[in-house]
N, C-alpha and C positions, 0 to 999 in steps of 0.2 A: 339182419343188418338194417340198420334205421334206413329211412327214404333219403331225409335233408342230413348232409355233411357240414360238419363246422371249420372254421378257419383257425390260424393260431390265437384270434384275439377272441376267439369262443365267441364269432356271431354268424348266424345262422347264412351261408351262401343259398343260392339255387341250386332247386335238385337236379342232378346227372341232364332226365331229362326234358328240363323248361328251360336248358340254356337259351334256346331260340325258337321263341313261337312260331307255328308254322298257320298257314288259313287264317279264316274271319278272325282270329284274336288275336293273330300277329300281326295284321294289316292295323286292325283296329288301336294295340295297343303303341303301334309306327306312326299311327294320324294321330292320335293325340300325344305324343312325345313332340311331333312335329308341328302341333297346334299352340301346346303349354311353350314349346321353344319359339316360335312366331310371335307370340303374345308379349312373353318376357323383352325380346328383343325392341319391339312395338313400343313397349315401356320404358324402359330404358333408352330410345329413343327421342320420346316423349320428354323425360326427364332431362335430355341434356336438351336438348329445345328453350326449357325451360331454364334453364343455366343460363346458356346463352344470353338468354335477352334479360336475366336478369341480369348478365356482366356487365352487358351493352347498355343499358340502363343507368346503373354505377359509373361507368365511365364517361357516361354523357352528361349524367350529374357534378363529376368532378370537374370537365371541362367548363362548366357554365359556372362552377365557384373559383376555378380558378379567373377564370376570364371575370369576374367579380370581383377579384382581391387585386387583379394588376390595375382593372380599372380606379378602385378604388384611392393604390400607390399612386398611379398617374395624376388624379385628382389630389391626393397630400402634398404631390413635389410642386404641384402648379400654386400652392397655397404661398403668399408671402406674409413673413411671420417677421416683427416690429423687436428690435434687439430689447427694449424695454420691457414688452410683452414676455418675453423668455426670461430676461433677467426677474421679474416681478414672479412667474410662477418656481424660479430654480429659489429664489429669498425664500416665498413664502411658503412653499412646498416641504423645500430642503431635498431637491432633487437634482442632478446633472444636469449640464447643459443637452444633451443628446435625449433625455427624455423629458424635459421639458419641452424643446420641439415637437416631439413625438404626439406628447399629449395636445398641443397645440394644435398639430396639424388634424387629428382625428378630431377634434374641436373645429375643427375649419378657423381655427387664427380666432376666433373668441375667446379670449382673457377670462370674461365673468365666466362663459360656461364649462371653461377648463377649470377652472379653480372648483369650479362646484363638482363636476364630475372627479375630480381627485380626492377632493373631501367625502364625498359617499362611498366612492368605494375605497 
């Protein structure tokens, strides 16, 4: 009768009997099951560390562009924009009233450099 017995999926189990080492090679082969488990853990520990502060990173960046873009709005609604000014780039654009402000105001209410930045892009 062979030593090692097979399972149904025809791979090879341990034999009868090395179910459970006993002495120096089962202590030994306990401390390094317990050392590779320590390590792994260790790592993976590691790894979510490194998550983290990359999330924290991401979201400290989002806050500073958002905090960018309101200040930004804040600064376009403070802009006062000359009904001529609007009416000259909605003529010569051929654009809405609502984006002709718009371009206005990211223009900061300059006429010549709205008209120019419309025509390049």
């Amino acid at each position: 009768m062979p030593k090692d017995k097979k399972d149904k999926n025809n791979t090879e189990s341990k034999p009868e009997g090395e179910e459970e080492q006993k002495g120096h090679q089962g202590m030994a082969t306990k401390d390094m099951k317990n050392i590779t488990d320590y390590f792994e853990e260790l790592t993976h520990a590691h790894d979510e560390d490194k998550l983290n502060k990359a999330i924290s990173i991401a979201l400290e960046e989002k806050k500073k562009t958002k905090n960018i873009i309101d200040e930004s709005k804040k600064n376009q609604e403070s802009i006062k924009l000359t009904k001529e000014d609007i009416d000259t780039v909605m003529k010569e654009m051929d654009v809405g009233k609502a984006e002709a402000e718009k371009k206005l105001k990211q223009n900061n209410g300059d006429l010549e450099a709205t008209l120019r930045y419309m025509l390049e892009n």
